[in-house]
LONUFI-44926 format. One record per residue (C-alpha): residue number from 1; residue in one letter; x, z, y. Coordinates in steps of 0.5 Angstrom, whole numbers. Example, Ala and Ser with C-alpha at 12.3 -4.5 7.8 and 13.67 -1.06 7.14 Angstrom:
<recs>
REC  nr rest    px    pz    py
REC   1    A    25    16    -9
REC   2    S    27    14    -2
</recs>
This chain:
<recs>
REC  nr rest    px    pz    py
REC   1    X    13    16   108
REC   2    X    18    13   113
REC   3    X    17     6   112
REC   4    X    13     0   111
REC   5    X    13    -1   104
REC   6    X    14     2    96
REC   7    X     7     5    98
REC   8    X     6     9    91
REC   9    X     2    16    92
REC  10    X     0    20    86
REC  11    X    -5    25    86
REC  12    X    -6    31    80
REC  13    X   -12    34    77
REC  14    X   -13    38    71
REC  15    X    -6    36    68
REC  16    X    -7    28    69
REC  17    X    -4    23    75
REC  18    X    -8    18    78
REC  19    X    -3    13    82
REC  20    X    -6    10    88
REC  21    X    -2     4    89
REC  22    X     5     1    86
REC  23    X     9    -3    92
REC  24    X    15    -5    93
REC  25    X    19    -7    99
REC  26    X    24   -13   101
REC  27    X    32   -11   103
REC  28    X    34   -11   109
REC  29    X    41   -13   111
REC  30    X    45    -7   109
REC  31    X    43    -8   102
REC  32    X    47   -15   100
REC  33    X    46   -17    93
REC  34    X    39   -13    92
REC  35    X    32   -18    92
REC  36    X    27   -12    91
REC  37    X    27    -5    93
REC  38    X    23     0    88
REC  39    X    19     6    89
REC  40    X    23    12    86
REC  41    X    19    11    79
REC  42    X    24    18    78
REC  43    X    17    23    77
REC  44    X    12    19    74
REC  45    X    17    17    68
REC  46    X    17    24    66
REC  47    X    11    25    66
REC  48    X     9    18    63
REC  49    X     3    22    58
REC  50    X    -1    24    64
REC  51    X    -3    19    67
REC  52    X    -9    16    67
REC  53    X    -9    11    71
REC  54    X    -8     6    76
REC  55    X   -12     4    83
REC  56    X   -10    -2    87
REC  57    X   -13    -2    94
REC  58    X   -11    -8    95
REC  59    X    -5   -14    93
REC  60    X    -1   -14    98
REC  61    X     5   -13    95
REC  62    X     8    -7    98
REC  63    X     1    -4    95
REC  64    X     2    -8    88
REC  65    X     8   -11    87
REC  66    X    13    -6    83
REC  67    X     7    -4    78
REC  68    X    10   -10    74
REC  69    X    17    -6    74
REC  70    X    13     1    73
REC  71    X     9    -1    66
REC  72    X    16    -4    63
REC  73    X    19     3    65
REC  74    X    14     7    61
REC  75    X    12     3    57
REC  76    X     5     6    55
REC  77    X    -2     2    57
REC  78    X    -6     3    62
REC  79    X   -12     2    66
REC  80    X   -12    -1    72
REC  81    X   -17    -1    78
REC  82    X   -18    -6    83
REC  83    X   -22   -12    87
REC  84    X   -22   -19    84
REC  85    X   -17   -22    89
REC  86    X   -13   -16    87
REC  87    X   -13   -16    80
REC  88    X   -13   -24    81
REC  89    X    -6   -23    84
REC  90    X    -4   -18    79
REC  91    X    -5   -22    74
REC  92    X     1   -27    74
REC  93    X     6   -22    76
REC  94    X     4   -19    70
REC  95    X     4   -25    66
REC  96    X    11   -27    69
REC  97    X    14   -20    67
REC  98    X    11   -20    60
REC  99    X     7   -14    61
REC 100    X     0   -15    60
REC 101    X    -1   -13    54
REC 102    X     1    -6    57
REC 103    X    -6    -5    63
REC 104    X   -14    -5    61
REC 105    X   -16    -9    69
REC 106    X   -23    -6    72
REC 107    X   -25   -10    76
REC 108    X   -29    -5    82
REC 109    X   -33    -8    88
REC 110    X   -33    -5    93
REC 111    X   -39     0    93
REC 112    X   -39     2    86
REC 113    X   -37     9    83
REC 114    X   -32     9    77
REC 115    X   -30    15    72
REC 116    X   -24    16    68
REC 117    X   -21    23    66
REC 118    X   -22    28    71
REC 119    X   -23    23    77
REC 120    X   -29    20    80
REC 121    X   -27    15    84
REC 122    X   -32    11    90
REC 123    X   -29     5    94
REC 124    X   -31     3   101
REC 125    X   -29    -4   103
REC 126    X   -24    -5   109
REC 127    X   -22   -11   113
REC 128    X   -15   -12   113
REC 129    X   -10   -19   113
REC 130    X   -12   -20   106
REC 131    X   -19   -21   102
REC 132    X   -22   -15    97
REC 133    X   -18    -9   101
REC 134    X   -22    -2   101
REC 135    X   -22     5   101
REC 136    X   -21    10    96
REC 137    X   -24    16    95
REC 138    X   -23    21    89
REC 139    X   -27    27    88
REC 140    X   -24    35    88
REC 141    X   -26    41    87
REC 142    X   -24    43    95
REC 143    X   -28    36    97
REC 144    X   -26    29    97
REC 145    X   -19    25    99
REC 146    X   -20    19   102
REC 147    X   -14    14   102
REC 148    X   -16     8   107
REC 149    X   -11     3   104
REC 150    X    -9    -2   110
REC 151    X   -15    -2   115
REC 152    X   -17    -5   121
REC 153    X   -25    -4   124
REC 154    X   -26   -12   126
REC 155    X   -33   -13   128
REC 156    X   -33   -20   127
REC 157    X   -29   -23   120
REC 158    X   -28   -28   118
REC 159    X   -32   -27   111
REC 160    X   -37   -22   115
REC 161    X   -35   -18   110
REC 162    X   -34   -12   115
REC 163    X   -31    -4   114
REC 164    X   -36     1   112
REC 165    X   -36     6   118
REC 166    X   -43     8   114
REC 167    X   -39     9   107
REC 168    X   -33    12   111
REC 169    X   -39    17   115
REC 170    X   -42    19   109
REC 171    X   -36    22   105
REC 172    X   -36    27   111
REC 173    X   -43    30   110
REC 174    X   -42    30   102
REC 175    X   -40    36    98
REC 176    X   -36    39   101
REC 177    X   -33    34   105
REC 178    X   -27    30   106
REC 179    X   -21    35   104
REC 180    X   -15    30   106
REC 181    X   -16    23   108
REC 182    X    -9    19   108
REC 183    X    -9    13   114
REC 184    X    -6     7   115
REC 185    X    -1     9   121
REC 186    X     2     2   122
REC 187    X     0     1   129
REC 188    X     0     8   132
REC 189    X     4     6   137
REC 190    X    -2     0   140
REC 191    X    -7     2   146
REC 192    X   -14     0   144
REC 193    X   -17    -4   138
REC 194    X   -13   -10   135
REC 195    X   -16   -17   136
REC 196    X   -21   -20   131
REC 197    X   -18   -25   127
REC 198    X   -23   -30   130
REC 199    X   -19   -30   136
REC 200    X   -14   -34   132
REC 201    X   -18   -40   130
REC 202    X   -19   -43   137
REC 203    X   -11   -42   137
REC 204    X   -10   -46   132
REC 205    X   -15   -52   132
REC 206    X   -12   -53   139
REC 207    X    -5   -53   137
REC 208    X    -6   -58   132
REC 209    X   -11   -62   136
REC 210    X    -5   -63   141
REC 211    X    -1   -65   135
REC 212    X     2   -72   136
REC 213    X     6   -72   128
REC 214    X     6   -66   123
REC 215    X     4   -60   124
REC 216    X     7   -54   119
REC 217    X     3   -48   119
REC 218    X     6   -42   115
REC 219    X     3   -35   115
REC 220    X     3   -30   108
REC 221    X     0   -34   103
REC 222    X    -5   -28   101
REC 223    X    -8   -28   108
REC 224    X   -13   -33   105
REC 225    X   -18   -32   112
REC 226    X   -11   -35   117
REC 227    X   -11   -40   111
REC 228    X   -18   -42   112
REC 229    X   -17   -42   119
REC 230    X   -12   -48   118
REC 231    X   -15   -51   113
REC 232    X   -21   -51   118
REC 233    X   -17   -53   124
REC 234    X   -13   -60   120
REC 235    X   -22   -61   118
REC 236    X   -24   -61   125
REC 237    X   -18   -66   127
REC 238    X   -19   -71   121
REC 239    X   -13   -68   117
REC 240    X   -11   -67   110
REC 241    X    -7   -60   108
REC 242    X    -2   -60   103
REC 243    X     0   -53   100
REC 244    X     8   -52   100
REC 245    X    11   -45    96
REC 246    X     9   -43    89
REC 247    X     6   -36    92
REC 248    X     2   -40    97
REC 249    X    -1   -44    90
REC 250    X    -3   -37    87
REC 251    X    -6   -35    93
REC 252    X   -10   -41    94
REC 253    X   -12   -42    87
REC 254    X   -14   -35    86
REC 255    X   -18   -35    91
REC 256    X   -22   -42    91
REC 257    X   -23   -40    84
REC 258    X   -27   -34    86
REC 259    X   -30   -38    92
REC 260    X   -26   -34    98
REC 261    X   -22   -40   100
REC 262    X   -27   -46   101
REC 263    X   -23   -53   102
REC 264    X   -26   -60    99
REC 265    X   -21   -64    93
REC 266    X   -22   -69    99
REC 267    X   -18   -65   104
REC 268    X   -13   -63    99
REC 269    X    -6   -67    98
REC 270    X     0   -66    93
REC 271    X     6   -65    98
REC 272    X     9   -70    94
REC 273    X     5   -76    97
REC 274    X     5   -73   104
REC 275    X    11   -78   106
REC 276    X     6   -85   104
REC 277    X     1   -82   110
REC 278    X     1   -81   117
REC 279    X     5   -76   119
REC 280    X    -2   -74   126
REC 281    X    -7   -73   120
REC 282    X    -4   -69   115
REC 283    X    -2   -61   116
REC 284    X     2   -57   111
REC 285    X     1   -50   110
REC 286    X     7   -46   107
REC 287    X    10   -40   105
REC 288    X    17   -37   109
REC 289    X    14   -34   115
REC 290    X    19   -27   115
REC 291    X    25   -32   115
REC 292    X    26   -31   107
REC 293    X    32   -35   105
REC 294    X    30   -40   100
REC 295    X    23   -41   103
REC 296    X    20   -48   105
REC 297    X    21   -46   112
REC 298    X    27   -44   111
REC 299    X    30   -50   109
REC 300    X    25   -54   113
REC 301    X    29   -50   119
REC 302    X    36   -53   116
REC 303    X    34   -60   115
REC 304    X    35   -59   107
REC 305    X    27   -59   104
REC 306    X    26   -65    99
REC 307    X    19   -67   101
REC 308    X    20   -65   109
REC 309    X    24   -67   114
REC 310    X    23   -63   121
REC 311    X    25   -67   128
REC 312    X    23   -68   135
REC 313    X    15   -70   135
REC 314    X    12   -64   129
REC 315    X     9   -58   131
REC 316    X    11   -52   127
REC 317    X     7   -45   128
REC 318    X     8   -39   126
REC 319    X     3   -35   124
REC 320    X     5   -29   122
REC 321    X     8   -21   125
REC 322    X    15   -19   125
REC 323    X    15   -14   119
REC 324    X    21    -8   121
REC 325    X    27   -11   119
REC 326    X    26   -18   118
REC 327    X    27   -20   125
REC 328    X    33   -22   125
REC 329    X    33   -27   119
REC 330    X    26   -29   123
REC 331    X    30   -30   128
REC 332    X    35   -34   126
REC 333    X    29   -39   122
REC 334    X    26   -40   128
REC 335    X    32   -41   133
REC 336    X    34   -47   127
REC 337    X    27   -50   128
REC 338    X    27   -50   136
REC 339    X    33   -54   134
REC 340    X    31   -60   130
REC 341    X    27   -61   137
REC 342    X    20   -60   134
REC 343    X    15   -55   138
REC 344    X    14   -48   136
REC 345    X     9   -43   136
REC 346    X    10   -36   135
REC 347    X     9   -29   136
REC 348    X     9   -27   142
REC 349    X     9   -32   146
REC 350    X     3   -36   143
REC 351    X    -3   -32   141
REC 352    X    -3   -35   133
REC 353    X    -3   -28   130
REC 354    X    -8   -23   129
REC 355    X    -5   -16   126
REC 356    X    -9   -13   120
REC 357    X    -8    -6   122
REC 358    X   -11    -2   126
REC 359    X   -10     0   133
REC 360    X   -11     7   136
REC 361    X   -18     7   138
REC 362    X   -19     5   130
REC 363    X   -15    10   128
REC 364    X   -19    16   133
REC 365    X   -26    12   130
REC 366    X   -23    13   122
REC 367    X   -22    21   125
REC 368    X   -27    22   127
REC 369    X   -32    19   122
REC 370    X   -29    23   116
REC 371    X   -27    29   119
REC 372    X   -23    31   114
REC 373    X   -20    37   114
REC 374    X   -13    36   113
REC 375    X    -9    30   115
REC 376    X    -3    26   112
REC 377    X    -1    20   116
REC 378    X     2    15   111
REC 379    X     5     7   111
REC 380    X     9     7   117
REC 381    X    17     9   119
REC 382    X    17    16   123
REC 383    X    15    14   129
REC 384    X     8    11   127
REC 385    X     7    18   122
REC 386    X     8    22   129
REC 387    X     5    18   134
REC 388    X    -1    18   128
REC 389    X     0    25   127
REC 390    X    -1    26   135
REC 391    X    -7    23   135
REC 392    X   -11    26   129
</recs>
């Protein structure tokens, strides 16, 4: 509540906790010395023997990336709700912090209905900047909560995987209604719709058509959909891709195991070989797109990478929003890349990014289609929760 990040709800029925989403958030620079920021575990760890369960709306990782710390906090076992991809990226943070032993992952796909406790759960997909996002809905006696997760109404994405407006419309006319919906506030203050992210693939493929050299493409490396669309961009123009960052490797192997990303063994290079091909048919897609400081693009931007050595004639594209807080350090990035004398494309002055949340006229849509009775606006700083809070 207040800011973008360490999404954490908690909802208490019949003496047991169900926790919808477990996030963490990045510091800003007031915070020298810290590396992650935890939600306030303070209330869930005294009570630890209440809770049922834990459900993933999706696995970004302010909505995933502090459960790690949670289960070694309370050390009991605990089931985990949440889609493949979800739990696909769960997986290796769980692995990495020596706590798989403590969850039972139940993999649910949108459109089912789930039991555990005094909790029945049904799940609506939503598109959103990540693959496998949905909606969370639990029943109570005073009707159904709603929990959007991080939404958007794109009517073309990429996957045709489309947000379920029946799905959403039907939880008001069953029972006794939508009692709460809990909604993405992120882009209350944006007029409109958001663009598709459709609108970004021609973007891109004419950006690397126009290429003479390398290009380097960075965005999240959870957004498989922009992936798709770069690697898509660098096969239309006979390029090869190079994967660079160690979570962009997750990523992409995730979700090419579970057939969300498609890209041939063909088009796909180590970065290592890169220096041994023509620069104009290759396209590397890397992580660093916030201005994190040891990234690949970071130290590609100070000239300081092993493998890639930026200078007059690459292309670099950033493809990627400004989160709250991390503008100075992206700006600092992307200034150091216009200084090695590359092109540079970012956001606002190219159109290569398509936001993942919705904009007011989706927010008015969502509203109007669940009719809850109550409303508490979630996953913004203050103003966003305002302005959201206005238009309900």
């Amino acid at each position: 509540m207040g800011e973008v990040g360490r999404n954490m709800a908690c909802l208490e029925l019949d003496g047991r906790i169900l926790i919808i989403d477990v996030g963490l958030s990045f510091p800003s620079g007031d915070m020298p010395g810290i590396d992650l920021v935890l939600p306030d575990f303070d209330f869930v760890r005294k009570q630890a023997d209440k809770i049922q369960g834990v459900v993933l709306t999706h696995g970004h990782e302010d909505h995933i990336g502090a459960l790690p710390y949670l289960l070694r906090d309370i050390d009991r076992r605990l089931e985990v709700y949440g889609t493949a991809f979800t739990l696909a990226l769960l997986q290796s943070k769980l692995e990495e912090h020596l706590v798989t032993h403590l969850v039972d992952l139940k993999t649910v796909t949108p459109g089912e209905e789930a039991t555990t406790g005094p909790f029945t759960m049904r799940f609506l997909r939503v598109t959103h900047s990540i693959p496998d996002g949905m909606a969370v809905v639990v029943d109570t006696p005073f009707g159904a909560i709603v929990h959007t997760g991080d939404f958007k109404i794109d009517q073309t994405p990429l996957d045709g995987r489309a947000t379920d407006l029946h799905g959403l419309a039907e939880e008001a006319g069953r029972g006794k209604g939508v009692h709460l919906l809990l909604s993405d506030s992120t882009n209350a203050e944006e007029p409109g719709y958001s663009v598709s992210e459709r609108t970004v693939g021609p973007v891109l493929h004419d950006i690397v058509a126009g290429a003479p050299g390398l290009v380097i493409a960075a965005c999240f490396s959870s957004h498989i959909h922009r992936v798709q669309q770069i690697v898509n961009a660098a096969h239309a123009n006979e390029r090869v891709v190079a994967f660079l960052g160690r979570s962009m490797h997750k990523s992409v192997d995730a979700a090419r195991r579970l057939g969300l990303l498609h890209v041939a063994e063909q088009d796909v290079v180590d970065i290592e070989e890169i220096d041994r091909l023509d620069p104009g048919r290759v396209v590397v897609i890397c992580t660093g797109s916030q201005g994190e400081p040891y990234s690949a693009l970071s130290l590609m931007a100070q000239r300081q990478h092993k493998f890639v050595d930026i200078g007059p004639g690459e292309t670099v594209v950033l493809s990627s929003s400004l989160i709250p807080g991390n503008e100075p350090a992206i700006h600092r990035v992307v200034d150091a890349l216009y200084r090695t004398g590359a092109d540079v494309f970012h956001m606002p002055s190219d159109p290569v990014h398509a936001s993942g949340h919705a904009a007011q006229e989706e927010l008015r849509l969502m509203l109007s289609l669940v009719r809850p009775r109550w409303f508490i606006p979630v996953h913004g700083e203050r103003r966003h929760l305002q302005h959201h809070a206005r238009l309900a």
